[in-house]
C-alpha positions in Angstrom: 0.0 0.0 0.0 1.0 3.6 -0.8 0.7 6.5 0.9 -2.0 7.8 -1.2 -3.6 4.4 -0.8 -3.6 4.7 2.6 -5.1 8.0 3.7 -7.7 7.7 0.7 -8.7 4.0 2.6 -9.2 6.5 5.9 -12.2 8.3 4.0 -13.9 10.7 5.4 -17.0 11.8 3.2 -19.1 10.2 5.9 -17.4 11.7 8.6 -19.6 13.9 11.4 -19.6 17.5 10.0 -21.6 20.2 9.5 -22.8 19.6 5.9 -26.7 19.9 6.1 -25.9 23.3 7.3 -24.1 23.9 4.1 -26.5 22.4 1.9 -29.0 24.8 3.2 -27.4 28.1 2.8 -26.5 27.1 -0.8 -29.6 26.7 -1.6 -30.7 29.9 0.1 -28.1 31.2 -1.9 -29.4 30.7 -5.2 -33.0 31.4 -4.2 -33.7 27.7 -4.2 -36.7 26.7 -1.8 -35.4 24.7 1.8 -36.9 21.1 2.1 -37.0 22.1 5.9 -34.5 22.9 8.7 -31.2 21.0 8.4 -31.2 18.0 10.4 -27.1 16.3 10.6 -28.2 13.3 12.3 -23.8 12.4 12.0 -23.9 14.0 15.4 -25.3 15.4 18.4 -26.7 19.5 18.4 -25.2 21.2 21.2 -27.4 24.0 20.4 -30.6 21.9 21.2 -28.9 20.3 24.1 -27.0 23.3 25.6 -23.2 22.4 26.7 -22.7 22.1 30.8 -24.0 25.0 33.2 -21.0 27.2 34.1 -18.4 25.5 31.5 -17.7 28.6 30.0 -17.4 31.2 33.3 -14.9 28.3 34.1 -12.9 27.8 31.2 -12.4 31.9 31.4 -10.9 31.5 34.8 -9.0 29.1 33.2 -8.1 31.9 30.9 -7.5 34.4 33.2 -4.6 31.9 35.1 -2.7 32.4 32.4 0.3 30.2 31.7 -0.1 28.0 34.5 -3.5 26.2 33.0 -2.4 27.2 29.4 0.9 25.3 29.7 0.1 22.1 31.3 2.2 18.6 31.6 1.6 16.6 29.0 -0.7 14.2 30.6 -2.5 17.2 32.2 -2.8 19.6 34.7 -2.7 17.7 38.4 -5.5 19.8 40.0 -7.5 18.1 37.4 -5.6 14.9 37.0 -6.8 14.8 41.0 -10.3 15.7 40.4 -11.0 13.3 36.6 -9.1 10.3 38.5 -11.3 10.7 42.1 -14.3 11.5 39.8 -14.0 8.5 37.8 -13.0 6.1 40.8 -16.4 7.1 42.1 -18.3 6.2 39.2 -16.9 3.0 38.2 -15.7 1.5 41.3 -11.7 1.3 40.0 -8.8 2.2 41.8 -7.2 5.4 39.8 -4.0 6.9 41.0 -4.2 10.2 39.1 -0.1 9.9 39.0 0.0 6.9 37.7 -3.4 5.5 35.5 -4.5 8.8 33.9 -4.0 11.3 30.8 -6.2 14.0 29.5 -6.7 13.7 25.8 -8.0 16.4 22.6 -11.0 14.9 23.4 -12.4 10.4 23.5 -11.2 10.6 19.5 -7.7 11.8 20.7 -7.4 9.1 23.9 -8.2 6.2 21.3 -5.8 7.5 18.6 -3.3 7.3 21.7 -4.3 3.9 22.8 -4.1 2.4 19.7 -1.0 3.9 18.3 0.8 2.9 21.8 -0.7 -0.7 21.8 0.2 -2.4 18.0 2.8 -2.5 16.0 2.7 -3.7 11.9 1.4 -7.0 11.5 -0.4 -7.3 15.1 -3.8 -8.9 14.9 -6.4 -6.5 16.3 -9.9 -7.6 16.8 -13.1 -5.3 16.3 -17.0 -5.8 17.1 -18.9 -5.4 13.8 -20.7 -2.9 13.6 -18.3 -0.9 16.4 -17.5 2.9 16.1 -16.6 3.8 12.7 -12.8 4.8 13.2 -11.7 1.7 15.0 -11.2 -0.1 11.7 -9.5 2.8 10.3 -7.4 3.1 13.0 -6.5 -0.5 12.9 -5.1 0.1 9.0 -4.0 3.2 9.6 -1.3 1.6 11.8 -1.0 -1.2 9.6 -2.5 -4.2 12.2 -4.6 -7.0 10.7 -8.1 -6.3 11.3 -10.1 -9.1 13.0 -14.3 -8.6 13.2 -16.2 -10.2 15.8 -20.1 -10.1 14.5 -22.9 -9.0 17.4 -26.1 -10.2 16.9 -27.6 -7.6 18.2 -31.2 -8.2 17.2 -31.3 -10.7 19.5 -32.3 -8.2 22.3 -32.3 -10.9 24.9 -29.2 -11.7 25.0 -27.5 -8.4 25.4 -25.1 -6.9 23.2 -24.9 -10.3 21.3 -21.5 -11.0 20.6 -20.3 -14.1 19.8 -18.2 -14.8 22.7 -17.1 -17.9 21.0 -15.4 -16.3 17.9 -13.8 -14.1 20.5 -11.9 -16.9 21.9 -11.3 -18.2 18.8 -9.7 -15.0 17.4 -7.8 -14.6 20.9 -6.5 -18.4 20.7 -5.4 -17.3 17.1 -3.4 -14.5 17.8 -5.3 -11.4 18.5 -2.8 -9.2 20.9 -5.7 -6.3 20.8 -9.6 -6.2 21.7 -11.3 -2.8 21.1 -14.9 -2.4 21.8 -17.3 0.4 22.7 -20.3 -0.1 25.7 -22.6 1.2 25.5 -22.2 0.2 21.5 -22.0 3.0 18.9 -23.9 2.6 16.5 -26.7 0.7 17.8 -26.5 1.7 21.6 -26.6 -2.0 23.4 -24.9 -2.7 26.4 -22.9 -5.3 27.6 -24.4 -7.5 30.7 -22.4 -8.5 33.5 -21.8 -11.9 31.8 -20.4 -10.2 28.8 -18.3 -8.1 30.6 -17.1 -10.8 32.9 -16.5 -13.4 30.1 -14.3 -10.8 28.1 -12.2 -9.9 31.1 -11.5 -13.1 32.0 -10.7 -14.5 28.1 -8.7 -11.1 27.6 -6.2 -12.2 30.9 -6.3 -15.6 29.9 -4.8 -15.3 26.5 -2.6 -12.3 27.5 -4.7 -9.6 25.0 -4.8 -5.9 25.5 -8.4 -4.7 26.1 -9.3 -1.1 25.1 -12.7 -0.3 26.3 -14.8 2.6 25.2 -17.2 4.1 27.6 -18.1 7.5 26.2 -21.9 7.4 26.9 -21.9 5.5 30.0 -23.6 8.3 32.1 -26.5 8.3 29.4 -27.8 4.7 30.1 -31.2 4.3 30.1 -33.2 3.8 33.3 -33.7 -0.1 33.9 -30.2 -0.9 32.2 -27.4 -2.1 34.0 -24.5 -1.2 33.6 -20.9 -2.9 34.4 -17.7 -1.5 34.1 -15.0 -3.7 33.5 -12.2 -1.9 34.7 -13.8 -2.1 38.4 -13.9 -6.2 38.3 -12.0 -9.1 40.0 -10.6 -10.1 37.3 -8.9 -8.1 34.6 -6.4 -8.7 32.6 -3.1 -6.8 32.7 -3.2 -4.5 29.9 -6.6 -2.6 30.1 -7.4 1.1 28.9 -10.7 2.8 29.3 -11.6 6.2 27.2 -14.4 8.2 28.6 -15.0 11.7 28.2 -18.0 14.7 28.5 -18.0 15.6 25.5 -21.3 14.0 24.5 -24.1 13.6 27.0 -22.9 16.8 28.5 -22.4 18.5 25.3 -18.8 19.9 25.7 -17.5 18.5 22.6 -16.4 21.9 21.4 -13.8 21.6 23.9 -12.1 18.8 23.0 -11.4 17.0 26.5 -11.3 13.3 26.5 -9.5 10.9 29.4 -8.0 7.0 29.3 -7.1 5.6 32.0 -6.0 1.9 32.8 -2.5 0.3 32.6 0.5 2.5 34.2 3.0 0.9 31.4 0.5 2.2 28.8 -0.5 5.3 30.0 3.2 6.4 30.2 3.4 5.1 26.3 0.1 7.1 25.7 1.8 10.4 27.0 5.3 10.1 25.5 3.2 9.4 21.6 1.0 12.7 22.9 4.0 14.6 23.5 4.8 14.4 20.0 0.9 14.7 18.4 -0.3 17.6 20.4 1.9 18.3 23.5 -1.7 17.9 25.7 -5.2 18.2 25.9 -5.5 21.9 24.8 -4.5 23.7 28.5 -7.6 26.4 28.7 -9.6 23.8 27.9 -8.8 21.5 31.0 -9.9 23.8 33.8 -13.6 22.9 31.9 -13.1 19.3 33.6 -14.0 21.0 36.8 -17.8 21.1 35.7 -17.6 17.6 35.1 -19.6 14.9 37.9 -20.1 18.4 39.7 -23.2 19.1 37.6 -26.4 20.9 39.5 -28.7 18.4 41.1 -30.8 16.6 38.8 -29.4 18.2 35.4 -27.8 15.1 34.3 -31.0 12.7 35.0 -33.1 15.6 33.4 -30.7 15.3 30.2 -31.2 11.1 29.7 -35.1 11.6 30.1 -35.0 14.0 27.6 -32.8 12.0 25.5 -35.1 9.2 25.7 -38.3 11.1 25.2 -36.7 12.0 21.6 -36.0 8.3 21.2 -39.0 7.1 21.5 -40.7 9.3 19.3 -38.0 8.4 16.6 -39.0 4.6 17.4 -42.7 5.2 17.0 -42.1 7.5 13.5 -39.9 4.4 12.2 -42.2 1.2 13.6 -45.1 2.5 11.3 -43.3 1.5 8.5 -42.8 -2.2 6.9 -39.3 -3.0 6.5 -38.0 -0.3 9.0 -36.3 -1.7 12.5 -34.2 -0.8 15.2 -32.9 -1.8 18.4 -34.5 0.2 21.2 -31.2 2.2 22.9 -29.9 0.9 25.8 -27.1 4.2 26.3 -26.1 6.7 24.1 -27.6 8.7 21.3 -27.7 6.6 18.7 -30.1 4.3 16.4 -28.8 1.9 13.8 -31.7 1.6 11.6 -32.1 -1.2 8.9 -34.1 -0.5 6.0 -35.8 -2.7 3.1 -33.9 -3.1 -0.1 -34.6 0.0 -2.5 -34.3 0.5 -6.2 -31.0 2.7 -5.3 -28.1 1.9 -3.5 -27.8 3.0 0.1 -25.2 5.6 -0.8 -27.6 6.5 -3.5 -29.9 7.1 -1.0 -28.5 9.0 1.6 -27.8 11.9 -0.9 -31.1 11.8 -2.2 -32.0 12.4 1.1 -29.3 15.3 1.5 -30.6 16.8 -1.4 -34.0 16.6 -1.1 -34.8 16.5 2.9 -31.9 18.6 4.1 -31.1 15.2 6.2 -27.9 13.3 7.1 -27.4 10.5 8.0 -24.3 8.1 8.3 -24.5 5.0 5.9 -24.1 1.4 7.5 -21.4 0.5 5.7 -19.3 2.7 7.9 -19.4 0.1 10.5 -19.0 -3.1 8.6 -19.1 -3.3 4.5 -22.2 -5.8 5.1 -24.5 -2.9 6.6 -25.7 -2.5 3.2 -29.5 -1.8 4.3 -28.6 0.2 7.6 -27.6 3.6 8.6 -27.2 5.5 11.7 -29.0 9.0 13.3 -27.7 10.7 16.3 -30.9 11.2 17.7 -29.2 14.5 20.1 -31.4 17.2 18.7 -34.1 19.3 18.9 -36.8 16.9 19.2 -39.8 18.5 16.9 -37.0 19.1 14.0 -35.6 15.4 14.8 -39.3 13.7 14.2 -40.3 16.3 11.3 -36.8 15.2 9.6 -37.2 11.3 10.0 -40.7 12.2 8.6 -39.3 13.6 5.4 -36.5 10.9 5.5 -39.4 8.0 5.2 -41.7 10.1 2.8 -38.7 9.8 0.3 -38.0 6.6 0.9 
């Protein structure tokens, strides 16, 4: 492979942006008529879901500090190493030393890119659920490991997440040196059971394989879900790294702050790749970690029953339609949503859709080439323009 072969296999047409918006002042541009508001279902509105209360007054303060907040260590500031690592302890039940088990990241994308690229080397075997977040295979090329899919049946809403447990150990008895997987899931918002979690744990320390675990919506699970953390178990293998941030239920994705912690040996490899990518989670931006866990009472709980009020609006919209299904979300904002077979192709379809709705959406085969009928909405937005846009989506299709 080239190096033009390479970054063109990275591809990011698909990618969450801001193209709806776009779209719509082109057309108003050229006097064109607006199908109705722009709807970029590729990921969340912070505008309909406002960012944390007092985020801003703090990262002025942060401001105002001057070089001591602006010029950080590279794995962070240690006022806020102390507060993310006794934070996160709280939540998940793990023992964090703040010296030791944590970095502060350019946000949950930057942590990953940091866990990956200080985890495999050319030719590793690194496996994947399928469908998982889109840039975990990309990632895996990108650093030229051998890409190893696990399949979830995750229609099968009985049995939890639904991954084959048994082609796990198969793929770990076979060489796999690297398990990645998000809970809950992104794309279609499933979350592991205790089982799972427990069965995972215990195969990754049996065959000596690196677990990197991705919990960036666990403080958006639904009510009557639970949820386990594997970091906080008995048994966990020796390598382990967990990425969670607020950048998405608590709508500070703007600021780009994302945190892994796990594994001493790897967090140290994690800051000395950082050092050389981006010096440190940007150092204004840090003092906004200060909002985070310390929300005002009820705020977060207010925020997952709105979340799930748009959900289930969504569901109802799409259930009145033969051929249209989706799993119910467990945590996070997201619906994977599989479709009939239409007279277009998929990618046909989503521009149509673009073009004629003012709708995005992310196509299926972002998440495993065989999603050929699916794609996936971040369901994070204003709720009437949410329902109004899966209305148009379905009229055209």
């Amino acid at each position: 492979m080239n190096i033009k072969e390479k970054f063109e296999r990275l591809g990011i047409d698909n990618a969450p942006g801001q193209e709806a918006l776009q779209k719509s002042q082109a057309l108003e541009l050229r006097g064109e008529p607006i199908p109705g508001p722009a709807v970029d279902f590729s990921h969340g509105d912070v505008d309909a879901h406002k960012p944390t209360p007092g985020s801003f007054e703090v990262f002025a303060k942060g401001v105002e500090e001057g070089a001591a907040q602006a010029y950080t260590p590279y794995r962070g500031r240690k006022t806020v190493l102390e507060h993310v690592a006794e934070s996160l302890a709280a939540f998940t039940g793990a023992k964090i030393d703040p010296a030791a088990n944590v970095i502060i990241t350019p946000g949950t994308q930057g942590a990953l890119f940091l866990a990956m690229g200080a985890n495999i080397v050319p030719g590793d075997k690194v496996a994947i659920m399928e469908p998982d977040y889109f840039a975990n295979r990309k990632m895996v090329e990108f650093f030229h490991a051998e890409l190893v899919p696990i399949q979830m049946n995750y229609k099968n809403v009985e049995k939890g997440s639904g991954i084959d447990l048994v082609a796990l150990e198969k793929a770990f008895e076979g060489g796999v040196k690297l398990f990645l997987f998000s809970n809950p899931n992104n794309p279609v918002g499933c979350v592991y059971t205790y089982d799972e979690i427990v069965t995972i744990a215990a195969l990754a320390k049996k065959y000596n394989v690196t677990l990197i675990v991705d919990e960036l919506y666990t403080r958006q699970v639904y009510p009557g879900v639970e949820y386990t953390h594997l970091c906080a178990q008995k048994e966990i293998p020796d390598n382990l790294i967990t990425i969670i941030g607020p950048s998405k239920t608590e709508s500070l994705s703007g600021y780009r702050l994302g945190v892994a912690f796990g594994t001493a040996e790897i967090i140290e490899r994690m800051e000395k790749l950082q050092a050389i990518m981006a010096l440190r989670c940007s150092g204004y931006n840090q003092a906004v970690f200060f909002t985070w866990f310390n929300e005002p009472e009820g705020w977060l709980a207010d925020r997952v029953r709105q979340h799930m009020e748009i959900r289930d609006a969504i569901m109802e919209k799409m259930n009145a339609v033969p051929g249209v299904s989706a799993r119910p979300t467990e945590g996070g904002s997201y619906l994977f949503v599989e479709i009939p077979e239409l007279d277009v192709t998929l990618h046909q379809f989503i521009r149509i859709v673009r073009e004629m709705a003012n709708v995005i959406v992310t196509p299926g085969t972002e998440f495993g080439p065989q999603f050929l009928h699916h794609f996936r909405i971040n369901f994070s937005q204003d709720k009437e323009k949410a329902v109004a846009a899966i209305e148009r989506l379905i009229a055209i299709m």
